[in-house]
C-alpha positions as CSV (number, residue, x, y, z in Angstrom):
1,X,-6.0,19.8,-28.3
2,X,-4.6,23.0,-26.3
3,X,-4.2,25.9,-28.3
4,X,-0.8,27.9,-27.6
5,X,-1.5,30.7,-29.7
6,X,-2.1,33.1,-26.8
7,X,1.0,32.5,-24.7
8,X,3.2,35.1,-26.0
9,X,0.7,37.6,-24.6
10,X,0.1,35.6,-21.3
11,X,3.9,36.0,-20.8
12,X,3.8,39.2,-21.6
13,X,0.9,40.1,-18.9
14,X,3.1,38.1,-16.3
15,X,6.3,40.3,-17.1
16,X,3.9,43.3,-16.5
17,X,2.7,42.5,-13.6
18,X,5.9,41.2,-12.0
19,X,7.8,44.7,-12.6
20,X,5.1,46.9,-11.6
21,X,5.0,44.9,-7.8
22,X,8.6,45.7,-8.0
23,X,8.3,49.0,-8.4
24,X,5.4,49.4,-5.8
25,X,7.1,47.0,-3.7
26,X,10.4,49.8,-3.4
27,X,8.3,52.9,-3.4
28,X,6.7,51.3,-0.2
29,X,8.9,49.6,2.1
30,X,7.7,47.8,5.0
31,X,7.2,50.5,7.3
32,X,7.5,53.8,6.5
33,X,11.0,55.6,6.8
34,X,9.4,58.3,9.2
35,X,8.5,55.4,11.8
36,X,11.4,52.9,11.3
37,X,11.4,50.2,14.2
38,X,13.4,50.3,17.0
39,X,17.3,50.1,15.9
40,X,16.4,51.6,12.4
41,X,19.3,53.1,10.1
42,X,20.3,56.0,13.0
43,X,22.8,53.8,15.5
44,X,22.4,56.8,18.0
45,X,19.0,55.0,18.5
46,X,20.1,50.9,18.6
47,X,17.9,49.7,21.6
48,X,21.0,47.1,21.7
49,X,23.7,46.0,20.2
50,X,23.4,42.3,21.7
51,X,22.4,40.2,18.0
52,X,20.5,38.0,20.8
53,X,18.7,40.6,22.2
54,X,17.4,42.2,19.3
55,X,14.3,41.1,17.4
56,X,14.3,40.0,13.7
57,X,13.4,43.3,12.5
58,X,16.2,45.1,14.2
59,X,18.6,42.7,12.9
60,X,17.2,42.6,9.9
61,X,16.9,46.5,9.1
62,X,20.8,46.5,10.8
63,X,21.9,44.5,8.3
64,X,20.9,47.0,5.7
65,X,23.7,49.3,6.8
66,X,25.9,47.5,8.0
67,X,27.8,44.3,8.4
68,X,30.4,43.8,11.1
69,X,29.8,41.4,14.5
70,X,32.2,41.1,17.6
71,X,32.6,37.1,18.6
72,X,34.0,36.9,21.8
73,X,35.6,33.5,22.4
74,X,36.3,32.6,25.8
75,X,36.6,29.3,28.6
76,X,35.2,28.4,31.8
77,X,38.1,27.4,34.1
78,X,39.3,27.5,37.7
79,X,40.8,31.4,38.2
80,X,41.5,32.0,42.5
81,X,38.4,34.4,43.5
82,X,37.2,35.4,39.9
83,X,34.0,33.4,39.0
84,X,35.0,30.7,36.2
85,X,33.8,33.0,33.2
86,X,36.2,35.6,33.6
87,X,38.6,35.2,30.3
88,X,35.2,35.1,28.4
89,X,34.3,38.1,30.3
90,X,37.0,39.7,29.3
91,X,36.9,39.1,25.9
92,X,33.0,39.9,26.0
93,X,33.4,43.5,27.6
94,X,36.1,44.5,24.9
95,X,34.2,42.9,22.0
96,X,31.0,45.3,23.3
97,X,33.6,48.6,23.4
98,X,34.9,47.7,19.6
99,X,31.1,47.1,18.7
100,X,30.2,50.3,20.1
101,X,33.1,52.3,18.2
102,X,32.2,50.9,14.7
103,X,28.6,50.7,14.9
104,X,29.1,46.8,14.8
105,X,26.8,44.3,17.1
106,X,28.3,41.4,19.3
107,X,27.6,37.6,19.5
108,X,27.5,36.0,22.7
109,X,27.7,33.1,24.4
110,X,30.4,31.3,23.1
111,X,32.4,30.5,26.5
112,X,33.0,27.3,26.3
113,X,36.5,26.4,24.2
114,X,39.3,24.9,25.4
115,X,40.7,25.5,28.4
116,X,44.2,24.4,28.1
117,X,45.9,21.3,29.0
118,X,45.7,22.1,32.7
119,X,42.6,20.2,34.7
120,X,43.0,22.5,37.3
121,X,39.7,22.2,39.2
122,X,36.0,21.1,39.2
123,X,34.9,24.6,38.1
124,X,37.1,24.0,34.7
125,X,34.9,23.0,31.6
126,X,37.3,20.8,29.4
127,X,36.9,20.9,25.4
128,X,38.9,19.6,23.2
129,X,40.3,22.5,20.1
130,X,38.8,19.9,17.4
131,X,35.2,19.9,19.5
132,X,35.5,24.0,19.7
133,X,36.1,24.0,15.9
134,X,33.4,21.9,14.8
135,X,31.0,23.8,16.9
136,X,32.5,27.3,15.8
137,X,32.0,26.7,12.0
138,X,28.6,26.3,11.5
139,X,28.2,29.3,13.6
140,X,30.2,31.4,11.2
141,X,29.2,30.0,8.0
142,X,25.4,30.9,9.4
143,X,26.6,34.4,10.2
144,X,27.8,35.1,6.6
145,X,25.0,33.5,4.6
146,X,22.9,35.7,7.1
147,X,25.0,39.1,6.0
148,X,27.7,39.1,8.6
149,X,30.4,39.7,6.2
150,X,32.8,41.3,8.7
151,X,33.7,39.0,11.6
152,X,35.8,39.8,14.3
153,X,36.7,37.0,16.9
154,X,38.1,38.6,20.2
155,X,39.9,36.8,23.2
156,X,41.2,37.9,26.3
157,X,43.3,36.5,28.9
158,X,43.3,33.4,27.3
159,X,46.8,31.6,26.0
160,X,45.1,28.8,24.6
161,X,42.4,30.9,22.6
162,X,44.9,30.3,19.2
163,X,44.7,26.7,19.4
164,X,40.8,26.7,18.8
165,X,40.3,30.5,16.8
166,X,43.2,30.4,14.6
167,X,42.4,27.1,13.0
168,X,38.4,28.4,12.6
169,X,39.9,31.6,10.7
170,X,41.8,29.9,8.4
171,X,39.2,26.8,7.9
172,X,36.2,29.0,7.6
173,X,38.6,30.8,4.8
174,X,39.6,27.7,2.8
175,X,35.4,27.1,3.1
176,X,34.1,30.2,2.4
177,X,36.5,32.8,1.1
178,X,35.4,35.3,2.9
179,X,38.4,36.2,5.1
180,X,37.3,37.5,9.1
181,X,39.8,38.8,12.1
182,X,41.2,37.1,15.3
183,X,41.9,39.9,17.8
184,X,44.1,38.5,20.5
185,X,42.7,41.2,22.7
186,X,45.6,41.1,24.9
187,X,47.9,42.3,22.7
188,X,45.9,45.6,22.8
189,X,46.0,46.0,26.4
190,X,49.7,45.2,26.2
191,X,49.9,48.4,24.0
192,X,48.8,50.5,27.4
193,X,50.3,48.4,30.0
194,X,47.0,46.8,31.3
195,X,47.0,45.0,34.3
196,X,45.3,42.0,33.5
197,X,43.6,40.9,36.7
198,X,42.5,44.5,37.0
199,X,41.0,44.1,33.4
200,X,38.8,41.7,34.3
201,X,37.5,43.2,37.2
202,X,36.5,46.2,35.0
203,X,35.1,43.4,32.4
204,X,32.4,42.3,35.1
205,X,31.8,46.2,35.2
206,X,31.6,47.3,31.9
207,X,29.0,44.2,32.0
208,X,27.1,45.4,34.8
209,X,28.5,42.1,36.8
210,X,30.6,43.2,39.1
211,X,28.7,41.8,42.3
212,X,29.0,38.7,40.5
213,X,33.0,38.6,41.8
214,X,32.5,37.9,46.0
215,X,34.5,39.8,48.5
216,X,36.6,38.8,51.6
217,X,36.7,35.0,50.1
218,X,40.1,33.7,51.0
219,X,40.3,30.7,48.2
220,X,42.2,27.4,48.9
221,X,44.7,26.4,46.3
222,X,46.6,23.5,47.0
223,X,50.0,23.7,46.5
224,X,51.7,21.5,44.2
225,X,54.9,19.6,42.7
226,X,57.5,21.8,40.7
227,X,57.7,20.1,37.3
228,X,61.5,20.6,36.6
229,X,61.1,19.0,33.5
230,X,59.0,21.9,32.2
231,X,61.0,24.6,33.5
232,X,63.8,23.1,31.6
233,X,62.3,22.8,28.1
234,X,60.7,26.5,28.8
235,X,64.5,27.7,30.0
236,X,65.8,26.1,26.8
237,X,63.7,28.4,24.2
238,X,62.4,25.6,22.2
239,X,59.5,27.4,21.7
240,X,57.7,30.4,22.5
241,X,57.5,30.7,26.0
242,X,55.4,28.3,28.2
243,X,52.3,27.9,26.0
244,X,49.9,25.1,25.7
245,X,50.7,22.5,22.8
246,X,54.9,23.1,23.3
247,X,54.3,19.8,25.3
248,X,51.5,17.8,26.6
249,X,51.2,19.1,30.4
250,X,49.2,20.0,33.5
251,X,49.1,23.1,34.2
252,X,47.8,24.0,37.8
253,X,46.1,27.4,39.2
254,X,48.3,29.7,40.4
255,X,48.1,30.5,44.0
256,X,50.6,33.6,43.9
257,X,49.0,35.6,41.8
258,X,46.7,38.8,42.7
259,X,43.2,36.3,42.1
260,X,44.7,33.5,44.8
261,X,44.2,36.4,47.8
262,X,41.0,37.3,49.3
263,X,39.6,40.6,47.8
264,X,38.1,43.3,49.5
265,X,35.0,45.6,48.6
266,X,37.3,48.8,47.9
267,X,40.0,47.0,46.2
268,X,36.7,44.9,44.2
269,X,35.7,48.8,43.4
270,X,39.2,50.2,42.4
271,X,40.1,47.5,40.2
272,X,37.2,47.3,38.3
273,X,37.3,51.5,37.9
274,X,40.9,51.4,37.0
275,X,40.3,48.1,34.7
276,X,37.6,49.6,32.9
277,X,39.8,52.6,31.9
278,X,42.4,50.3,30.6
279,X,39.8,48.3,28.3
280,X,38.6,52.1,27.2
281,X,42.5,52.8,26.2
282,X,42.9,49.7,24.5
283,X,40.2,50.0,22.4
284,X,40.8,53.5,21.4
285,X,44.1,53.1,20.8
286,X,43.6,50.0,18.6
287,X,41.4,52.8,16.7
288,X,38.6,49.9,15.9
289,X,37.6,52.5,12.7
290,X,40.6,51.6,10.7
291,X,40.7,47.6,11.8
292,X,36.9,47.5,10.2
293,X,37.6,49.1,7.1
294,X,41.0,47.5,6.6
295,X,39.2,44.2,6.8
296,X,36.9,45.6,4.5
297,X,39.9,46.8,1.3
298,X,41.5,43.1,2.2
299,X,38.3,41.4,1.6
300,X,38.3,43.9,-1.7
301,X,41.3,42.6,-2.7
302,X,40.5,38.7,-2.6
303,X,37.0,39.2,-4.4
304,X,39.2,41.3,-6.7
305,X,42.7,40.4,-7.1
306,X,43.3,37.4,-5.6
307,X,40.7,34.9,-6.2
308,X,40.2,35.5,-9.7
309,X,44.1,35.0,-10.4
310,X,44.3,32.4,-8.3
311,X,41.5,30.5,-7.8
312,X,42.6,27.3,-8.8
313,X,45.8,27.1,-6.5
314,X,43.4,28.3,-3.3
315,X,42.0,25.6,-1.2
């Protein structure tokens, strides 16, 4: 028969030897504070602030100062002389100047959402808002169990953006409780009286794209049927202007606008100086400082306030 008569002390030993690799363990991190890896605690220094680019230690030793992440959302559609990822260029550039005024890092990639109900060309990448949500959630439920507790989603140019981020705030709420931002970025712009097209020339700047939009191309944009019907109900104030989801609809490229004309190389150059300075305005404006830490005191208030008292009634 096994004798237990020495366990207390074995337990004992255990506890011992489990505190004192604690207490080595946080006199000596894993590498010293004089050599920190590359995007260590000083954000002067951040090799990047793309979370794709960086290595696991850099996110990692990120994370233990700070938690905020820009999500640009954006689509891939049919836009007269602009290459098809311009709204999520947009919303990319701004998302990169709001990271780099809060020491915050941004998450890329996410371009294609839906589009709108327009099919409006071969270059347009349709997805339905339900298919954008379910492919948005996971995404944000891994950024939070990874330490992301600050997220901020950021469109530009985009009408239809609500229809796929608006639902993901509040569902990833209801999941989670962890509430995160929508930043319909061009309501910000609005703020300085941006041009829009001229924003996303200085969007492919800012992003070190700007060859990527091609010069002296004169596009071909069919012209199509009025649809008096829609003009009606949009003259009528039902709703809130033209946007998608008032009625179902098709909704064609416009051929009128400054992106249906052939662009030259100095008017390619000038927009994208002048649209860069607009994005700058924006963000400063919007003073990005404040919108992170007011995120931060409402997020107080649920953990808090809000949750505790009413925890039952939330979904």
């Amino acid at each position: 028969m096994k004798s237990f008569g020495s366990l207390p002390l074995t337990i004992a030993i255990s506890v011992f030897l489990l505190v004192f690799a604690r207490a080595l363990a946080a006199q000596n991190p894993p590498w010293p504070q004089s050599a920190q890896p590359p995007g260590g605690n000083d954000p002067s220094k951040m090799r990047t602030r793309y979370f794709t680019t960086m290595t696991n230690i850099e996110a990692e030793n990120y994370l233990q100062r700070n938690d905020i992440i820009y999500i640009p959302i954006g689509t891939v559609q049919a836009h007269g002389v602009l290459p098809v990822d311009c709204e999520y260029v947009a919303a990319e550039a701004m998302a990169l100047k709001m990271a780099e005024a809060t020491d915050g890092l941004v998450f890329p990639y996410l371009q294609f959402t839906y589009p709108g109900e327009g099919i409006i060309g071969r270059g347009t990448v349709e997805v339905s808002p339900s298919e954008g949500l379910a492919y948005l959630k996971p995404i944000a439920e891994s950024l939070l169990r990874q330490g992301f507790k600050r997220q901020i989603y950021v469109t530009v140019g985009d009408p239809t953006a609500p229809e796929t981020v608006s639902p993901l705030i509040l569902e990833f709420f209801y999941h989670s409780k962890n509430p995160a931002l929508y930043i319909e970025g061009d309501l910000l712009l609005q703020n300085v009286n941006a041009d829009l097209t001229e924003v996303m020339f200085g969007a492919y700047s800012i992003l070190g794209r700007l060859n990527d939009i091609p010069v002296d191309l004169a596009p071909q944009i069919p012209d199509h049927g009025k649809d008096v019907g829609l003009e009606k109900l949009r003259a009528l104030g039902t709703s809130v202007g033209g946007k998608d989801g008032m009625v179902g609809f098709f909704q064609f490229e416009d051929k009128d606008g400054p992106t249906g004309k052939a662009v030259t190389a100095e008017q390619r150059a000038q927009w994208a100086k002048e649209g860069t300075d607009m994005i700058n305005a924006a963000v400063k404006q919007a003073d990005m400082k404040k919108v992170v830490q007011s995120l931060l005191d409402h997020d107080r208030f649920m953990r808090e306030y809000l949750i505790p008292k009413f925890n039952t009634e939330l979904p």
